[in-house]
C-alpha positions in Angstrom: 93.2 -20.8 -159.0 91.0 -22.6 -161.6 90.0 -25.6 -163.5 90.4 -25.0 -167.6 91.2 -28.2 -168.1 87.8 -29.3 -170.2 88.2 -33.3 -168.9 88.4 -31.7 -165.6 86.0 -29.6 -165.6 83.4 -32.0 -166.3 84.9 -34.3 -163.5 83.9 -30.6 -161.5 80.9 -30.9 -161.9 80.3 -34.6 -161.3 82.1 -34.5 -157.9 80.2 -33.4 -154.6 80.6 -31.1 -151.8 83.4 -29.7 -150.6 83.2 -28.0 -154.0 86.0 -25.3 -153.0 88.4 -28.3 -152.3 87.8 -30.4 -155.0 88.0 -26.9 -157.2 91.4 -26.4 -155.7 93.1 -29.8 -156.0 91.6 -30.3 -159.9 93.3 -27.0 -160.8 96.5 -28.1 -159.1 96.2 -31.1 -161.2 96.5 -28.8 -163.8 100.0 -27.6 -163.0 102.9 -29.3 -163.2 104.8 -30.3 -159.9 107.1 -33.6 -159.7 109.7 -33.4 -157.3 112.4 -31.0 -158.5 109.9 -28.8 -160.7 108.8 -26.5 -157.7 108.2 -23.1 -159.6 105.2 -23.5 -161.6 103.6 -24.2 -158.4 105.1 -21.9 -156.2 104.2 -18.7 -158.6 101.0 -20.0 -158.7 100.5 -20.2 -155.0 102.4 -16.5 -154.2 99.6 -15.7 -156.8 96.7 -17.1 -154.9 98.1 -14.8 -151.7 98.1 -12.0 -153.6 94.7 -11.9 -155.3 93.3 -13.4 -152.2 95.0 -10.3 -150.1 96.4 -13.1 -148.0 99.7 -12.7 -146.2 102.5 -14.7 -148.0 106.0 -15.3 -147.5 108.9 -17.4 -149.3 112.0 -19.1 -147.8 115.2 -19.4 -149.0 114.6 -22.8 -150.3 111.5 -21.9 -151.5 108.3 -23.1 -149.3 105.7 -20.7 -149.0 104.3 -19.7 -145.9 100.2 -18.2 -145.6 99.3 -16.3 -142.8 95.6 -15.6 -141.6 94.7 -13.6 -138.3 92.2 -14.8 -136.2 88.5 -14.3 -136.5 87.2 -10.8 -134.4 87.8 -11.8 -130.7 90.0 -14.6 -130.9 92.7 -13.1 -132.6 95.4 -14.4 -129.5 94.0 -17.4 -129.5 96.3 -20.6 -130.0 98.2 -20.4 -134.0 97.6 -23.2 -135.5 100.4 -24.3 -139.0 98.6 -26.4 -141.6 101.3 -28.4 -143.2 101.6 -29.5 -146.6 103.9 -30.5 -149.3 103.8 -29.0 -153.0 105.4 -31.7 -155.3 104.0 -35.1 -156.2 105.8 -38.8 -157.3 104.9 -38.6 -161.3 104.8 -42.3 -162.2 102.8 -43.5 -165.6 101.8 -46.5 -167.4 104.4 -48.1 -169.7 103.6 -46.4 -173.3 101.4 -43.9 -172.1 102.5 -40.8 -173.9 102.2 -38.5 -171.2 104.5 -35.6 -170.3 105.4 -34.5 -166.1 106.4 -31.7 -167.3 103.7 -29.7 -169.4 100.4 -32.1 -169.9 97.5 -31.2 -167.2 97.1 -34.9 -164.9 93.6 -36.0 -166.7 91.3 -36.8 -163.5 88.3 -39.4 -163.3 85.6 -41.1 -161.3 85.5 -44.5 -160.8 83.1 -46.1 -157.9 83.4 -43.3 -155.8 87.3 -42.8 -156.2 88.9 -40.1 -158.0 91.9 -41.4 -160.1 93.9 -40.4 -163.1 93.7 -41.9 -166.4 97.1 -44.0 -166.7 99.5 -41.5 -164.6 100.0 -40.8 -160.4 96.6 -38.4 -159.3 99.2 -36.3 -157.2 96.2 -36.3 -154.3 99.6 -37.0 -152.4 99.9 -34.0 -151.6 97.9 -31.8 -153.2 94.4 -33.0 -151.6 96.6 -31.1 -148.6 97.4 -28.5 -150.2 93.4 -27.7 -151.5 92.1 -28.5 -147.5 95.3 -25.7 -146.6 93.4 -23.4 -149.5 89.7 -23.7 -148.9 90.6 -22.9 -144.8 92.2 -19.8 -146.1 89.2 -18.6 -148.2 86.8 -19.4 -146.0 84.7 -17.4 -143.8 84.5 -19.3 -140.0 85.1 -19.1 -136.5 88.8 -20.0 -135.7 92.2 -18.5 -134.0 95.7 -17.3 -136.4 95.9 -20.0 -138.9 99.2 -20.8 -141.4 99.6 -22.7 -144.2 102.9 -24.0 -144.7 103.6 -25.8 -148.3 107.0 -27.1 -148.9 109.3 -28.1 -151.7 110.2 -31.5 -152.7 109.1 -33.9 -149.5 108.6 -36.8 -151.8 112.6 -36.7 -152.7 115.3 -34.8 -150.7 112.7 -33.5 -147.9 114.7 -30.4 -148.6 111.8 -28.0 -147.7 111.4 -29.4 -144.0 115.1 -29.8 -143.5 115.7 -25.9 -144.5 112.9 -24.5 -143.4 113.8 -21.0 -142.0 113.5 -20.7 -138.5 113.8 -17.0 -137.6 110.8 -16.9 -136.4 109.2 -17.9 -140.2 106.5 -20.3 -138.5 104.9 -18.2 -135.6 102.4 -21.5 -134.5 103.4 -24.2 -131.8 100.5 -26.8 -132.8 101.0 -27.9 -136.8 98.1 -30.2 -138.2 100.3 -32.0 -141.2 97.4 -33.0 -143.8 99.8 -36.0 -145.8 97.8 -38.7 -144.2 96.2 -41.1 -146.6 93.8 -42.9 -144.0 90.6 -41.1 -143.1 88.6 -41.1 -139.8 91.5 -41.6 -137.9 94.4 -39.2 -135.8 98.1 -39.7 -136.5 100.9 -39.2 -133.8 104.2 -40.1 -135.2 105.9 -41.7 -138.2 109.0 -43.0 -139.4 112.8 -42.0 -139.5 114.5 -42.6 -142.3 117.6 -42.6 -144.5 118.6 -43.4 -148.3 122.3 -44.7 -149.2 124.0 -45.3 -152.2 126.2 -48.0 -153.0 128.6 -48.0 -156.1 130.2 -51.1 -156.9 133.2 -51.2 -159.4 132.8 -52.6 -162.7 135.5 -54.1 -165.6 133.8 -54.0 -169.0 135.3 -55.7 -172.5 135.0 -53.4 -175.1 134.8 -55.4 -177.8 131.2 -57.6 -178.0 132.6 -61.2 -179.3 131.6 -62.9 -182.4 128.6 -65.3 -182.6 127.0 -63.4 -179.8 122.8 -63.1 -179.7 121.3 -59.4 -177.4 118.9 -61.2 -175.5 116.5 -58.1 -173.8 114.3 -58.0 -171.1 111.3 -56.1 -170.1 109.8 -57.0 -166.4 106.9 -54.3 -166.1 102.9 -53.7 -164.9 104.3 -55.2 -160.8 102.2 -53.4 -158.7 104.7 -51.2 -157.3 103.5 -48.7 -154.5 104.6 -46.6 -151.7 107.6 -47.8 -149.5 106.2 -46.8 -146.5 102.8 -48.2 -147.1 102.5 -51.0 -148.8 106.1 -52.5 -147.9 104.1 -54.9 -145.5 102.2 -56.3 -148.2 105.0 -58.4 -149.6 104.6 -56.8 -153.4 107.2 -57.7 -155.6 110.4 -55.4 -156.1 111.1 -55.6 -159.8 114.5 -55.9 -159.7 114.7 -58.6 -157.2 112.5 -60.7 -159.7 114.7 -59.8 -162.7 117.9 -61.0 -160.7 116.2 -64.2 -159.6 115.1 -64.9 -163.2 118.6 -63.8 -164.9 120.8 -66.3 -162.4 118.9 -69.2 -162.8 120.1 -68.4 -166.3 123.9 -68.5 -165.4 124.8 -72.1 -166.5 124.5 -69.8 -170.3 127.3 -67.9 -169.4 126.3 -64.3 -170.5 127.5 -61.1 -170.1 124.9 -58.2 -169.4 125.1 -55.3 -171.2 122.9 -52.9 -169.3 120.6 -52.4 -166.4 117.9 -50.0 -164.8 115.3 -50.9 -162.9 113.2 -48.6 -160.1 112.2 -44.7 -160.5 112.3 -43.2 -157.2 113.6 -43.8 -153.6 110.7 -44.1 -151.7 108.9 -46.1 -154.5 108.9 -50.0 -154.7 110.1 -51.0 -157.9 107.8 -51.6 -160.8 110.1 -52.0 -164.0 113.3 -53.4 -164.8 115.1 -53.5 -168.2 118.1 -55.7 -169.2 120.1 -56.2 -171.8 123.0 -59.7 -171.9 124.9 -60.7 -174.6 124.8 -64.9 -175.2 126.3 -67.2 -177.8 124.0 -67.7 -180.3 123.8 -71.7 -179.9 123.2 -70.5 -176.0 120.2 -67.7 -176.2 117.1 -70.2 -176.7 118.6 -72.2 -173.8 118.8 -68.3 -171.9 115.6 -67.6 -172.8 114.0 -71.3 -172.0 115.5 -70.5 -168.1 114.8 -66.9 -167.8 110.6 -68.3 -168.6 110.5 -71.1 -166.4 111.8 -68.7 -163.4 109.4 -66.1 -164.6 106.7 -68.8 -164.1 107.6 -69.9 -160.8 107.6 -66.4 -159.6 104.5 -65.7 -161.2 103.1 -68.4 -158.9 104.5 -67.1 -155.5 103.1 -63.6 -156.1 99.8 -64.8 -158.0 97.9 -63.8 -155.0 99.2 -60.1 -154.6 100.2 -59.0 -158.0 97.2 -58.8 -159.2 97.6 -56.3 -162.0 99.0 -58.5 -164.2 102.8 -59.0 -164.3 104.3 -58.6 -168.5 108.1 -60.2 -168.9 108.9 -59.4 -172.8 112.1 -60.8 -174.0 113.3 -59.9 -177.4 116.6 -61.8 -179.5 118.3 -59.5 -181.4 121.5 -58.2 -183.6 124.1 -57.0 -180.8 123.5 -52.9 -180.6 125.4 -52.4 -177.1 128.9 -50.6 -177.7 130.3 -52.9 -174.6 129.6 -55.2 -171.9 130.8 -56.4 -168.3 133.2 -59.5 -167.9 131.6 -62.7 -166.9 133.5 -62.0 -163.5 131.5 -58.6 -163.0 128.4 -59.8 -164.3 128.4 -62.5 -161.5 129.9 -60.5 -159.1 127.0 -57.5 -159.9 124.3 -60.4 -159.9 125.5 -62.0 -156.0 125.7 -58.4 -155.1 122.2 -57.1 -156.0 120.3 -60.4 -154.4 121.8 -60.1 -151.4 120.7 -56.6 -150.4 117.5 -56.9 -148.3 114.3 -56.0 -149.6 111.3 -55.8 -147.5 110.2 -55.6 -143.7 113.0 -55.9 -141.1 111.1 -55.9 -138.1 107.8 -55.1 -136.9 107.0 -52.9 -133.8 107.3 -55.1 -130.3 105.0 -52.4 -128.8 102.3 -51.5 -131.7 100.6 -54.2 -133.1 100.8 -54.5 -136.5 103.2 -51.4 -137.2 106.1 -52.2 -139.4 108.6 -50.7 -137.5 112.0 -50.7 -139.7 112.3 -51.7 -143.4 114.0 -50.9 -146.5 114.1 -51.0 -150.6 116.5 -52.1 -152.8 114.7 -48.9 -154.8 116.9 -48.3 -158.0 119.5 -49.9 -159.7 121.4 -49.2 -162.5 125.0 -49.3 -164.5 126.3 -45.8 -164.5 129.7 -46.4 -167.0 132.2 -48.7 -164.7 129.8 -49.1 -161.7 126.7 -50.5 -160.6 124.3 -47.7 -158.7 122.1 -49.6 -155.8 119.7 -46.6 -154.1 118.6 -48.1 -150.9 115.8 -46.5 -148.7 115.5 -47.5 -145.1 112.9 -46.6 -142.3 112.3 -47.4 -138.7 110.3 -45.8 -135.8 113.2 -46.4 -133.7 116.9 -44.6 -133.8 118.5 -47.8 -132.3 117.1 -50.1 -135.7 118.0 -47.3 -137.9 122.1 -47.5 -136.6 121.9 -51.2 -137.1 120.2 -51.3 -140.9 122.8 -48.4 -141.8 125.9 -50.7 -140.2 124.7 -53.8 -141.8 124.0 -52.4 -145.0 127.9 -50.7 -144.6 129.0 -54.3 -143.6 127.6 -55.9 -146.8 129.1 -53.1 -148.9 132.8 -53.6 -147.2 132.4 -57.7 -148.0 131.5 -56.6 -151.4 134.0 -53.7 -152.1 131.6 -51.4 -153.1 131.4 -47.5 -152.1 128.8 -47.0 -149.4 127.8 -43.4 -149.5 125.5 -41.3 -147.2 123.4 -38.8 -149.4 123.8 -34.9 -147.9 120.5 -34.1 -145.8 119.0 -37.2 -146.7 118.6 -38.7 -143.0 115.6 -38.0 -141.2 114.3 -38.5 -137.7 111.5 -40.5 -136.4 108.6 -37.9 -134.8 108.1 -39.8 -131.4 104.3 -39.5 -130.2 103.2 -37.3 -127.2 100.2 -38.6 -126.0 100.0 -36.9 -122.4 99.0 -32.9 -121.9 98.6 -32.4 -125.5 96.0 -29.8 -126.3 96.1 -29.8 -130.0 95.3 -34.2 -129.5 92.5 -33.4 -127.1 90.8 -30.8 -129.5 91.0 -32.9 -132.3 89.6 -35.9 -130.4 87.0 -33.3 -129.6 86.2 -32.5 -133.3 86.4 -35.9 -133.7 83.8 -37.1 -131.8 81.3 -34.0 -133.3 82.3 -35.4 -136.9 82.0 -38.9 -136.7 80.1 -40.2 -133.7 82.7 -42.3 -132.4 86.2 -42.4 -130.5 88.9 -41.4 -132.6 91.4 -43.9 -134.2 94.9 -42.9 -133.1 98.0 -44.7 -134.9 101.6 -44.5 -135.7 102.7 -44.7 -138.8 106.1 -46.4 -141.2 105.8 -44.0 -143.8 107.8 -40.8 -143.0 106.3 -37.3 -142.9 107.7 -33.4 -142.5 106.5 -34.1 -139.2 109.8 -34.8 -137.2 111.7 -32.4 -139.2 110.0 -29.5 -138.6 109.3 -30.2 -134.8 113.0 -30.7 -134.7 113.9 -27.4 -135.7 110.9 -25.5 -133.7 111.8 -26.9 -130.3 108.2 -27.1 -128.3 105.9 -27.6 -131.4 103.6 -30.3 -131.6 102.1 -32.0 -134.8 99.5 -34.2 -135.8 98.5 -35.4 -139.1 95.5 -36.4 -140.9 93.7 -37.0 -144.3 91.1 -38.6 -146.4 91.9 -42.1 -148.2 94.4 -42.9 -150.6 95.7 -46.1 -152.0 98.4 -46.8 -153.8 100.4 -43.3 -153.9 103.2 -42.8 -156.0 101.8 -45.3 -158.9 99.5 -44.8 -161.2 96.5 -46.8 -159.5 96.7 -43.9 -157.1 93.1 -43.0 -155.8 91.2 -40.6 -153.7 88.0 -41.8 -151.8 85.7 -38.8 -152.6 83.2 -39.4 -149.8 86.3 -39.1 -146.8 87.2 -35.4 -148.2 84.3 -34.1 -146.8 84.6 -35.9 -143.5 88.3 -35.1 -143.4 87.6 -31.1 -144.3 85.1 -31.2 -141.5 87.2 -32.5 -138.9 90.2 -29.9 -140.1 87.8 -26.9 -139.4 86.3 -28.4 -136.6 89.6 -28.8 -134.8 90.5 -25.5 -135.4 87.1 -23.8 -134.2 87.5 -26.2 -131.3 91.1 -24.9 -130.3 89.9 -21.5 -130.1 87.4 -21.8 -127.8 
């Protein structure tokens, strides 16, 4: 696996030790691998095993599994399972004429980060998967190591769910390395779930005379990861586009379209709309829809700091229908009253957000409005009540409430006590870093729980370098933490075989 990327390569040669690592996760950058797209990088990872002469295996669903014997004499010590994921959230700047699907992610240094230039860095997950690599190729004292990589984590968490479990993964301690927070030990994460509500819609087919297409472009929020920056109060682009378009309503329009949001477990960046408004009506429209705009621009001054863009464009009419003034209201009421943001935070950890959820994408799909909605908690009890009062605000509203196949997931519950694999990291720890370990729960969820649940006995930790603002395209990888975080990785495993 190489860099050929010329852009890249350069950024090679700029970036320090680990080399190997870096090596790896610039050439992964180099290969497509968004959610859904799993076998570009799949071949080339069966590939790696085989020129490597590295033991590989495939599931059903498609996650490949490494296997490495121990080093001479410790060959029965304790397995160990490095866990990974393959795909990454492919997000981009609006304009940016980039393409998921065939252009190599084009990688750069800024003040000791490495970022992307206007698209996602996919370091979540492949900085993982290049740590799961370099262990594999390198020569050092350690017991039976795997590397498990699996398909699509950052949608369906299909891979972890269907993992096969005769007898597939051999270890009973997993290191997970999806962590985005370095010099520190995680010990459990969030449960999770994503539902789908469709409300009915009645549409006129006919746009009436005198009417002005009034459209709107809300982009460049802030966005960011639901499970990690949902505590920071950043602005969910389609609750500012609904609080703008009804303090519009005294105009009487009728929208025409909607989308706003890209992915479940992303806070919404974007939103476009399109309403039809008498002609004599669409400056008044547009008057409203900027004062709102302003006021919001004042609450969120302080946190979106990227610079928030509204564009609103008059125009001829050029949408084939619209929805009645009664399911325009009715979709407007229905959309702001879905909660966005924290629920509660953790009673027992402070300053753990224990349960949340995103109003993540919404859209118009023909005669029904689409609402995605991703929830999490660390507890199963929060998780019941979120999913019965989001079911409660869909039977007031007469929408369809529908639970996605496979798409619940449970929280991983820490084990603190007579945990061998937590002792010989603090161990490592302490060698790497010269101080007592940080050890933290996290809302974010990871294959952690999943997999445990379906190898009864095993028990994971996870860990990784820094990384801000995953899933968006201000994504970034502190360089200087890979090296610490490579350390402790190896360190943990040379420690566990002793």
């Amino acid at each position: 696996m190489q860099v050929t990327n010329e852009n890249n390569k350069k950024v090679l040669k700029e970036l320090p030790s680990p080399k190997n690592v870096f090596e790896y996760f610039l050439a992964l950058c180099e290969i497509p691998r968004c959610s859904g797209n799993m076998k570009g990088i799949r071949d080339a990872l069966v590939k790696f095993g085989e020129e490597k002469e590295i033991e590989t295996k495939v599931d059903e669903i498609g996650n490949v599994l490494f296997r490495k014997p121990g080093t001479k004499g410790l060959e029965d010590k304790p397995s160990v399972c490095l866990q990974v994921h393959m795909d990454m959230v492919g997000t981009k700047d609006e304009g940016l004429n980039f393409n998921f699907e065939t252009d190599p992610i084009q990688t750069k240094i800024e003040n000791g980060w490495l970022t992307a230039e206007g698209t996602t860095l996919g370091a979540d997950n492949g900085i993982g998967i290049a740590f799961g690599l370099a262990v594999l190729t390198e020569e050092f004292e350690h017991g039976p190591i795997e590397l498990l990589c699996t398909v699509d984590e950052e949608t369906t968490m299909e891979g972890a769910f269907k993992v096969e479990t005769e007898d597939f993964i051999k270890s009973k301690f997993m290191i997970n390395v999806d962590s985005e927070e370095d010099a520190a030990i995680c010990f459990g994460s969030a449960g999770g779930f994503e539902r789908i509500f469709k409300l009915p819609l009645e549409r006129i087919e006919k746009i009436p005379e005198g009417c002005t297409q009034v459209n709107l472009y809300l982009h460049e929020l802030l966005g960011g990861h639901t499970g990690v920056q949902i505590h920071e109060n950043r602005a969910n682009a389609n609750k500012w586009m609904i609080r703008m378009v009804l303090a519009a309503t005294s105009t009487e329009f009728l929208i025409s379209s909607y989308t706003g949001g890209h992915a479940k477990n992303a806070i919404p960046s974007s939103c476009k709309v399109s309403v039809l408004v008498e002609e004599e009506k669409a400056d008044k429209f547009m008057d409203l829809i900027q004062e709102m705009h302003g006021k919001l621009m004042e609450e969120f001054f302080v946190i979106e700091t990227k610079g928030v863009v509204l564009e609103i464009e008059a125009a001829k009419p050029t949408a084939e229908g619209a929805l009645t003034i009664e399911s325009t209201v009715q979709m407007l009421d229905f959309i702001h009253a879905i909660p966005h943001g924290v629920m509660r935070m953790s009673p027992e950890v402070e300053g753990l957000v224990e349960s949340s959820q995103s109003v993540s994408i919404v859209k118009i799909v023909e005669n029904a409005l689409e609402i995605l909605v991703f929830a999490r908690s660390s507890s199963y009890s929060q998780l019941k009540i979120l999913d019965q009062q989001l079911g409660s605000i869909a039977s007031l509203s007469g929408a369809e409430y529908i639970k996605k196949d496979g798409s619940d997931f449970p929280p991983w519950e820490p084990m603190l006590r007579d945990n061998l694999l937590l002792e010989s990291m603090k161990t490592a720890f302490k060698k790497i870093y010269k101080k007592e370990p940080h050890c933290y729960a996290i809302h974010a969820g990871l294959e952690c729980s999943i997999i445990q649940d379906k190898y009864d006995g095993m028990i994971p930790l996870s860990i990784g370098p820094t990384i801000t603002d995953p899933h968006s395209p201000q994504e970034k990888l502190e360089i200087s933490t890979v090296e610490t975080c490579y350390k402790l990785l190896k360190e943990t495993l040379v420690t566990i075989a002793k």
